[in-house]
Phi, psi and omega in degrees: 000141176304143158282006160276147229263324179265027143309133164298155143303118148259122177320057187333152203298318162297317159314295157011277169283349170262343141248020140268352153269031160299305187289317172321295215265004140289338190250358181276298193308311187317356191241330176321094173340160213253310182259008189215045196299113183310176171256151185090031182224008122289116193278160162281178266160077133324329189262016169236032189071308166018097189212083188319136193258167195282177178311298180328306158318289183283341151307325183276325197266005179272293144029268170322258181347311158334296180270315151341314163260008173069003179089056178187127180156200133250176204220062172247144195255116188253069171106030126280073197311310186298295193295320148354277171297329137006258192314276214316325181276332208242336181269179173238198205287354172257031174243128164241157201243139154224114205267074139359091196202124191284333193264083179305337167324292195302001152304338168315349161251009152114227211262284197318314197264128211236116187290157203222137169207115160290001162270337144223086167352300231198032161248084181253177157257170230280321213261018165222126193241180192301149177047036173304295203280137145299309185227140191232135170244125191229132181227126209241150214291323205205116187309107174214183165286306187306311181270338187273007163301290146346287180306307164322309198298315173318286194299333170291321185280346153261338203283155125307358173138316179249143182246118155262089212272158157219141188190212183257139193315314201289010204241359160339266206308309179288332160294313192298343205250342173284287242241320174108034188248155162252146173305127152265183191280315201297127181253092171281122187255180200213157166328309210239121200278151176266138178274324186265156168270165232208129162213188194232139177260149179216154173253359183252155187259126172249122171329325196256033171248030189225000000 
């Protein structure tokens, strides 16, 4: 930059390139259809726990969900965002989907997207009453007791009865004594490799015990 005082400021060439891709994936979500946002075109937020699972994953567990529900049904993802997108590509018309999610990015669905704070469980609205959903897939923000405690209170309180957790290996003993749920064979992977090992639970017979 010039030491005179009337020079405009100039931007170095990487500052630049960083806020125009800035400006990209703003005007890109700002364009996103209201029910149908691609995937991947929300990034994940490490610093809200965030960790997208890979495609191969969020297919298989959208799937799951699917068949769970017999091609007829509700749905809801409680901070499951990725799997979300999924199910919008993949079910049909008697299937509805809801995203649970703390991360206000994902408003951008609409209708579909419901703000979410696992701190306070059951402050939802008033049109999703007790047991709506056949099923809930809950992937809880941070291994602790504390949230996946919390998160329960949620999911017992929508579901009707089958559940799907996904969380950390080490959350074993305590999903089972919350949720009734078990470790299954299915090994779900993420974008981004995890320092913890990561499985998926169910209270119900699965497709992802085979």
């Amino acid at each position: 930059m010039s030491d005179s005082d009337d020079d405009p400021p100039r931007l170095s060439s990487q500052a630049l390139a960083a806020l125009q891709g800035f400006y990209q994936e703003e005007q890109r979500l700002a364009s996103a259809p209201a029910g149908g946002l691609s995937v991947g075109a929300v990034q994940e937020d490490w610093r809200m726990s965030q960790f997208w699972y890979s495609e191969e994953t969020a297919a298989r567990l959208a799937e799951e969900l699917l068949s769970a529900v017999g091609g007829r049904g509700r749905i809801a993802c409680v901070s499951a965002p990725s799997v979300y997108q999924k199910l919008k590509q993949q079910r049909g018309e008697e299937v509805s989907v809801v995203l649970l999610e703390f991360d206000r990015r994902f408003s951008v669905y609409g209708q579909d997207f419901v703000f979410y704070d696992y701190s306070n469980p059951l402050d939802l609205p008033e049109d999703m009453g007790v047991q709506s959903f056949d099923i809930v897939i809950a992937d809880p923000p941070y291994l602790s007791e504390e949230c996946l405690s919390k998160v329960a209170l949620t999911v017992k309180f929508l579901t009707r009865g089958k559940v799907l957790l996904c969380t950390g290996a080490i959350m074993e003993e305590q999903a089972e004594k919350l949720l009734g749920v078990k470790m299954c064979k299915f090994l779900p992977k993420h974008n981004r490799s995890l320092a913890n090992e990561f499985r998926c639970y169910v209270n119900y017979d699965s497709g992802l015990d085979l």
